[in-house]
C-alpha positions in Angstrom: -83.2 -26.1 267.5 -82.8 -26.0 271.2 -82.7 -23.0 273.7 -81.9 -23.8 277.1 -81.0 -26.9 278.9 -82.5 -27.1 282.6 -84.7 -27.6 285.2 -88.1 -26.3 286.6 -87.4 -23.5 289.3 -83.8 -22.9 287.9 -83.4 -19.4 286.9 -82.3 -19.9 283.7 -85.4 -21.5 282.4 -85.9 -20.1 278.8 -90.0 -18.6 279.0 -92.6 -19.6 276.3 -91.8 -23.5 276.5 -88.2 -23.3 274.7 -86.3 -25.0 277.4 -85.8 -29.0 278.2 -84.2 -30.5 280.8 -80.8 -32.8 280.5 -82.9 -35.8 281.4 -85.1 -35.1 278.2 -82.2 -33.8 276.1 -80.7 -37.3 276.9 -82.6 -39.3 276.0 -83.6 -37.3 272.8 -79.6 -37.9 271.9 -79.8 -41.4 273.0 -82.8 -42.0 270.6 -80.9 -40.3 267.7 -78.2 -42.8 268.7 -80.1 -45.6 268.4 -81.4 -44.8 265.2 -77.7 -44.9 263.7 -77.7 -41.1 263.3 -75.0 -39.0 263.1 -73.9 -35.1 263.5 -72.9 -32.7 260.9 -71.7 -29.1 261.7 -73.3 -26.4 259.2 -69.7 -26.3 257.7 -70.5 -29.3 257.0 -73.9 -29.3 255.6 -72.5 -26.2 253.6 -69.9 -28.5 252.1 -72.4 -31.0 251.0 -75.0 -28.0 249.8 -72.3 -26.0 247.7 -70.0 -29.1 246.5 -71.5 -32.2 246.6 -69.5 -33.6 249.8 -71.2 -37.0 250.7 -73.1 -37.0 254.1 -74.0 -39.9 256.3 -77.0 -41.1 255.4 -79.0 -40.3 258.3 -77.4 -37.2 258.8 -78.9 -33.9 261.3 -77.1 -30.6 262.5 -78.0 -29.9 266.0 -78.1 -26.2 266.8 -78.3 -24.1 270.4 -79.8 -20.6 270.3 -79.5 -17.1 272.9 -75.8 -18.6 274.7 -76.8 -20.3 277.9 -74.1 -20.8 280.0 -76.2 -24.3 280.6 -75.7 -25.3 277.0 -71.8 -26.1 278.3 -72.7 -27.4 281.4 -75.4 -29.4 280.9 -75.4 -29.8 276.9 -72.3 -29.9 276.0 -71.1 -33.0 278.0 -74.5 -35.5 277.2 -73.2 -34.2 273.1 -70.0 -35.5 273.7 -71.1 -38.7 275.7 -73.1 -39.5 272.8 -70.4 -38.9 270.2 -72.6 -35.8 268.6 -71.3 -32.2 267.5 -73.6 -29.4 268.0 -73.9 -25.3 266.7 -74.2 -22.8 269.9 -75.4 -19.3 268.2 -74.6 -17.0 270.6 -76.2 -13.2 271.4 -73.3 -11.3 272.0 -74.6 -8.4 273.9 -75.6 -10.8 276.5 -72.4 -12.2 276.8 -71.1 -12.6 280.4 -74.2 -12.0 281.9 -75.8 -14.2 284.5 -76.4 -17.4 283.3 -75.2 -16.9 280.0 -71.8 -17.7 278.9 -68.8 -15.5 279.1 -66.1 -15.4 276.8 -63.7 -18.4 278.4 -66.5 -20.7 278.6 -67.5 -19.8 274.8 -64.1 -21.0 274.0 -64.3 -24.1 275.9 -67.1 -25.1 273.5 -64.9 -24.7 270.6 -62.0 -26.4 272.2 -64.8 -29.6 272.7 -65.4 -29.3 269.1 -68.2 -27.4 269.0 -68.8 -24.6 266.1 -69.9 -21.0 267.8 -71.9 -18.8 265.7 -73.9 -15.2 265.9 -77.0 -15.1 267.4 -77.2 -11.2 266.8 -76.5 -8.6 269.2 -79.4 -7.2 270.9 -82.2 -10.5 270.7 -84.5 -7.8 269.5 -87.0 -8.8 267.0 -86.0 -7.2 263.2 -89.1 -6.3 262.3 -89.1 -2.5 261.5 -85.3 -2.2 261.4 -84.0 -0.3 258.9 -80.9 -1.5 256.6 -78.1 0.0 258.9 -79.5 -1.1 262.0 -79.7 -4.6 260.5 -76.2 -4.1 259.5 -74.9 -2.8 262.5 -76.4 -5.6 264.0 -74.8 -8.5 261.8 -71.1 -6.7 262.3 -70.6 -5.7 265.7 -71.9 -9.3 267.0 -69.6 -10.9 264.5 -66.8 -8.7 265.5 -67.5 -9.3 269.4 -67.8 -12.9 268.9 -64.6 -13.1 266.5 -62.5 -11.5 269.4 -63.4 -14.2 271.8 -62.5 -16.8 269.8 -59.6 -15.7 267.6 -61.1 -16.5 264.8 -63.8 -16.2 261.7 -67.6 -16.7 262.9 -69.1 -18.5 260.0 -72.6 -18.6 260.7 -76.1 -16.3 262.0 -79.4 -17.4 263.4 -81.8 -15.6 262.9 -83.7 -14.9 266.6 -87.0 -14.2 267.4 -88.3 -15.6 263.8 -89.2 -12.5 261.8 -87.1 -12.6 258.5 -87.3 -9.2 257.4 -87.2 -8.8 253.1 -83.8 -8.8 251.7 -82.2 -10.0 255.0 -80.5 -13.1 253.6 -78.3 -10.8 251.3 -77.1 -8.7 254.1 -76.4 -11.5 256.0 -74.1 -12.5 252.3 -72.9 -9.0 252.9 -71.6 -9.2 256.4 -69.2 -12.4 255.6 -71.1 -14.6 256.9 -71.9 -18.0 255.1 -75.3 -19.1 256.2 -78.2 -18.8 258.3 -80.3 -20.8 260.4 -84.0 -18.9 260.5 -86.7 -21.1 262.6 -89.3 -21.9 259.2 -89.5 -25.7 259.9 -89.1 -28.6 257.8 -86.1 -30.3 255.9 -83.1 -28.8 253.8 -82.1 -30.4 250.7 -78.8 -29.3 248.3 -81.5 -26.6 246.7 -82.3 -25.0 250.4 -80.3 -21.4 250.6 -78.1 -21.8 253.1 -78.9 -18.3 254.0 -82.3 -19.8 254.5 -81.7 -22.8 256.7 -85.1 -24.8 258.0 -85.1 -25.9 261.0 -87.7 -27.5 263.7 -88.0 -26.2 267.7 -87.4 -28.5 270.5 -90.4 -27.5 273.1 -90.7 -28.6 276.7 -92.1 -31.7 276.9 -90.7 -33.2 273.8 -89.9 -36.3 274.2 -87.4 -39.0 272.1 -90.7 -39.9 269.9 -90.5 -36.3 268.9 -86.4 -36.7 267.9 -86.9 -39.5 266.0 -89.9 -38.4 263.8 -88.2 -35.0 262.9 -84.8 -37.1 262.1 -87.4 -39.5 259.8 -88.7 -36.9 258.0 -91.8 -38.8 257.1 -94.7 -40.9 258.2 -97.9 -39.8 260.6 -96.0 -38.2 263.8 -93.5 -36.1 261.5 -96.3 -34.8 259.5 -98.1 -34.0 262.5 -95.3 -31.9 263.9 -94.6 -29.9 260.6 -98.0 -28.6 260.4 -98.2 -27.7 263.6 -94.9 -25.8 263.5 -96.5 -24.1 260.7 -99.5 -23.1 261.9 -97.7 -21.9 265.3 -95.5 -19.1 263.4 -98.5 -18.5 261.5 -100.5 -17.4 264.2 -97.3 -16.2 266.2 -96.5 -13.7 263.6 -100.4 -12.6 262.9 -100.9 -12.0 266.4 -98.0 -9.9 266.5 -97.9 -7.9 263.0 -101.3 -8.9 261.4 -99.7 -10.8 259.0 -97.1 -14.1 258.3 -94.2 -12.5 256.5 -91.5 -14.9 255.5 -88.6 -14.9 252.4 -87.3 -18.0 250.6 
């Protein structure tokens, strides 16, 4: 899961250590390269989870969150130079904005192969919604990014991290097919896909970092899940009082 793509003193620099530069992101991709790994779009992964389509065997989903207009200019063409496919989940109320991307440059990253999916509307954290707000939420950003691109938007990440109870069925309710939420580790055919793991990219990461995640075993991956886990642990504590997640 990766946020923004850029460089210290740009103003698009994603706060809280979410961001990496296109050096880094480089040679993270060139490490996955090397590895013999290969892209899968959540279509997909959903193909694999719900029918028992093959998959390469060492087979990841990159994914892009909040709609950076950098994710097209600085993402999008070190994907593509490295052969690899990639998810931008977009938050459509913050569409056209300054350094986010507008609605041309959303379709330019489907017409480079890219899939384009919600991101919600508002980036506000869910905790405390009630049902309709959720709901509201879940439609209009759908509709907003369907309108864009002439066509269906598959897929919802879940921002800010906070998966409130019974979430995953309106997500089921609003069309959509999946969901990426940010609870780390590995997805097997018996993950949800409305409950899709995934693991942050932080500042600082470097191709060691790729390569254990895309491993899914030994010392440094271990390392990195428990971390991950105690980081939303004490995240969402710090915040609410308590860690509140659904499976």
């Amino acid at each position: 899961m990766y946020h923004s793509v850029s460089r210290p003193g740009e103003p698009d620099l994603r706060p809280e250590g979410y961001w990496l530069t296109p050096g880094g992101l480089a040679a993270q991709l060139a490490a996955l390269r090397e590895a013999g790994a290969e892209s899968v779009s959540l279509e997909e992964l959903l193909s694999w989870s719900r029918e028992g389509n093959s998959l390469p065997e060492k087979a990841f989903s990159l994914t892009f969150d909040d709609g950076y207009r950098n994710n097209l200019t600085a993402a999008a063409p070190r994907l593509a130079e490295h052969g690899f496919k990639a998810t931008f989940f977009v938050t459509a109320g913050t569409i056209g904005e300054p350094h986010m991307l507008n609605r041309a440059e959303i379709r330019q990253l489907r017409e480079l192969g890219m899939e384009v999916g919600s991101h919600g509307l508002t980036h506000e954290l869910y905790r405390g919604r009630g049902r309709e707000w959720l709901r509201h939420e879940l439609a209009l950003s759908r509709r907003i990014l369907e309108d864009a691109l002439g066509e269906t938007v598959k897929f919802f990440s879940l921002p800010r991290g906070y998966l409130p109870p019974g979430f995953p069925d309106l997500v089921r309710e609003a069309g959509y097919l999946g969901m990426c939420t940010s609870v780390p580790g590995r997805n097997t055919r018996e993950t949800s896909p409305y409950f899709w793991r995934r693991f942050p990219i932080r500042k600082g990461d470097g191709p060691e970092t790729a390569s254990a995640i895309l491993s899914g075993k030994g010392p440094r991956y271990r390392g990195r899940l428990l971390r991950e886990k105690v980081l939303a642990a004490a995240r969402l504590r710090h915040r609410f009082g308590a860690f509140t997640t659904e499976k």
